[in-house]
C-alpha positions as CSV (number, residue, x, y, z in Angstrom):
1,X,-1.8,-18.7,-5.3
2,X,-4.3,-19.3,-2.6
3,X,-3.0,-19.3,0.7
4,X,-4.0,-21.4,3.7
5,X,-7.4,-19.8,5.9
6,X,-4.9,-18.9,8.1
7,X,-3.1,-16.7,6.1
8,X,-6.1,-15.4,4.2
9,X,-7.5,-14.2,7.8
10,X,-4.1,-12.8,8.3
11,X,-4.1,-10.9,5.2
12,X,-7.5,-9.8,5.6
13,X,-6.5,-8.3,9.2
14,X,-3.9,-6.2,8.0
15,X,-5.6,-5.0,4.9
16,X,-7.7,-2.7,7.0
17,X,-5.8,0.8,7.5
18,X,-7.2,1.2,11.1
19,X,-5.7,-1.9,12.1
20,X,-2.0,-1.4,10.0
21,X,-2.2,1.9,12.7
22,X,-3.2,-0.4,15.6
23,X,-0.1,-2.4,15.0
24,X,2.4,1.0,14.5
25,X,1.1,1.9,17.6
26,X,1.4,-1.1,20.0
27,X,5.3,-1.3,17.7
28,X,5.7,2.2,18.8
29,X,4.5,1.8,22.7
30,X,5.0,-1.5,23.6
31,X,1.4,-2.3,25.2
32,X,-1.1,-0.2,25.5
33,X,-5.2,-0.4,26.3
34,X,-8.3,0.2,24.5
35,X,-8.3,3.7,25.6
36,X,-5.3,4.6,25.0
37,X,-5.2,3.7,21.3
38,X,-8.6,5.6,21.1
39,X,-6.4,8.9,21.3
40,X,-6.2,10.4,17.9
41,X,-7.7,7.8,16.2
42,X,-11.1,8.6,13.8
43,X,-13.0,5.9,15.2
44,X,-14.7,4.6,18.8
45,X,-13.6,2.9,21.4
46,X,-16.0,0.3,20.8
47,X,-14.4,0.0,17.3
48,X,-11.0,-0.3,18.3
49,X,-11.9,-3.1,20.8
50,X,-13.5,-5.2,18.2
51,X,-10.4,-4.1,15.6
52,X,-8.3,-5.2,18.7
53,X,-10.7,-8.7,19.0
54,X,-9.8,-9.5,15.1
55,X,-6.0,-8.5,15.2
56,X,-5.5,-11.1,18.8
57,X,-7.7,-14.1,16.7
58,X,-5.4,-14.0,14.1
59,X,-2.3,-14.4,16.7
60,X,-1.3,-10.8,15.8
61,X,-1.5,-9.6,19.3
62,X,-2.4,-10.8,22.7
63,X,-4.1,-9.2,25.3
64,X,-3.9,-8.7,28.9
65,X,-6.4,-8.1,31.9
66,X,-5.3,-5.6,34.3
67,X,-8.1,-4.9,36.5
68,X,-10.6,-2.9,34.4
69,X,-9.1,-3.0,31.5
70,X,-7.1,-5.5,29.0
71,X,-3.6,-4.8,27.9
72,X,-2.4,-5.5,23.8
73,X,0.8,-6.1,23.0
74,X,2.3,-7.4,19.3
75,X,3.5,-11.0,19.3
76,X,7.0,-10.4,17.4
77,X,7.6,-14.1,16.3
78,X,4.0,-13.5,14.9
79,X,4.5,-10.2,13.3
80,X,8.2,-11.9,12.0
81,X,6.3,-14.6,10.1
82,X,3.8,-12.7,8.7
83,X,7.0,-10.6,7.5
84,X,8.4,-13.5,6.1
85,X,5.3,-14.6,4.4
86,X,4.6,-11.0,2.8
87,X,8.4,-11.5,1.6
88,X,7.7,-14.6,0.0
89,X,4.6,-13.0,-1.8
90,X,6.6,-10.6,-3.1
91,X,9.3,-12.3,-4.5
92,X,6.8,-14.6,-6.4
93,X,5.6,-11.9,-7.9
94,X,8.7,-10.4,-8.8
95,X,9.6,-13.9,-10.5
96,X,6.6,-13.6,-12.7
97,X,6.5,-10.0,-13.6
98,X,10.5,-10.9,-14.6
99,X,8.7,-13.6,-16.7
100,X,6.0,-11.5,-17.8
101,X,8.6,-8.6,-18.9
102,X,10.8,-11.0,-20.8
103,X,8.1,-12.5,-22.6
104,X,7.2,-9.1,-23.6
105,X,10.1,-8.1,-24.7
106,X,10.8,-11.5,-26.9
107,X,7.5,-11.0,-28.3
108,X,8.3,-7.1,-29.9
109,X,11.8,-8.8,-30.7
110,X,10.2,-10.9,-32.8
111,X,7.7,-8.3,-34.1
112,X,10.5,-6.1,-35.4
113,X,12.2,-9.1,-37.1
114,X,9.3,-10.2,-38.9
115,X,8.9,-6.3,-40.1
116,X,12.8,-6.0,-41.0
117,X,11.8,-9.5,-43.2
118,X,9.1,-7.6,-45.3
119,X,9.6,-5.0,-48.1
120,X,10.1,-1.8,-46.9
121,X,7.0,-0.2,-48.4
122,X,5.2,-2.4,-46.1
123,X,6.4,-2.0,-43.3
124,X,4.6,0.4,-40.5
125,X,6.6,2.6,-38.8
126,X,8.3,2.0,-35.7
127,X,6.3,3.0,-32.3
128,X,7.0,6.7,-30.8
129,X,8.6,6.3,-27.1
């Protein structure tokens, strides 16, 4: 599957733990600045700013001024659809693992018929679970 720019620069913003924190934190407080998100976290000020820079080009947040300083906040209906889209992912992959499992299992089905065919000093033993 390759997905549209967009949604590869989407999955490429939240891919990065710093940012996935970012996001639980502006969840958790609503807004918040810069600074603010600084506390607690293993990285600079500088470096949130620019994490903050990557998460608002991809629509994941929008920011603010308030005098000195700018103010993040999550866009929900852009945080839904990214939801929505991981959902999607997900569910395709459950449809071909499903696949891939029942192929599997056709595949030692008709292993063990072709073994119960032969003579039975032939045959190898069954596999230990």
């Amino acid at each position: 599957m390759n997905g549209s720019p967009v949604d590869d620069e989407l999955w490429e913003a939240v891919a990065d733990p710093t940012r996935r924190k970012l996001l639980d934190l502006l969840v958790t407080q609503g807004q918040a600045t810069a600074t603010t998100l600084t506390d607690g976290m293993p990285v600079s000020r500088q470096a949130i700013s620019k994490h903050l820079a990557l998460l608002e080009r991809v629509g994941l947040v929008e920011g603010h001024r308030q005098g000195r300083e700018v103010r993040y906040r999550v866009r929900a209906q852009r945080m839904a659809d990214a939801t929505g889209a991981l959902a999607d992912v997900a569910a395709r992959w459950d449809r071909r693992l499903r696949s891939i499992k029942q192929l599997a299992e056709q595949a030692y089905a008709d292993e063990r018929s072709t073994r119960s065919d032969a003579p039975a000093d032939d045959a190898p033993a069954p596999p230990r679970r």
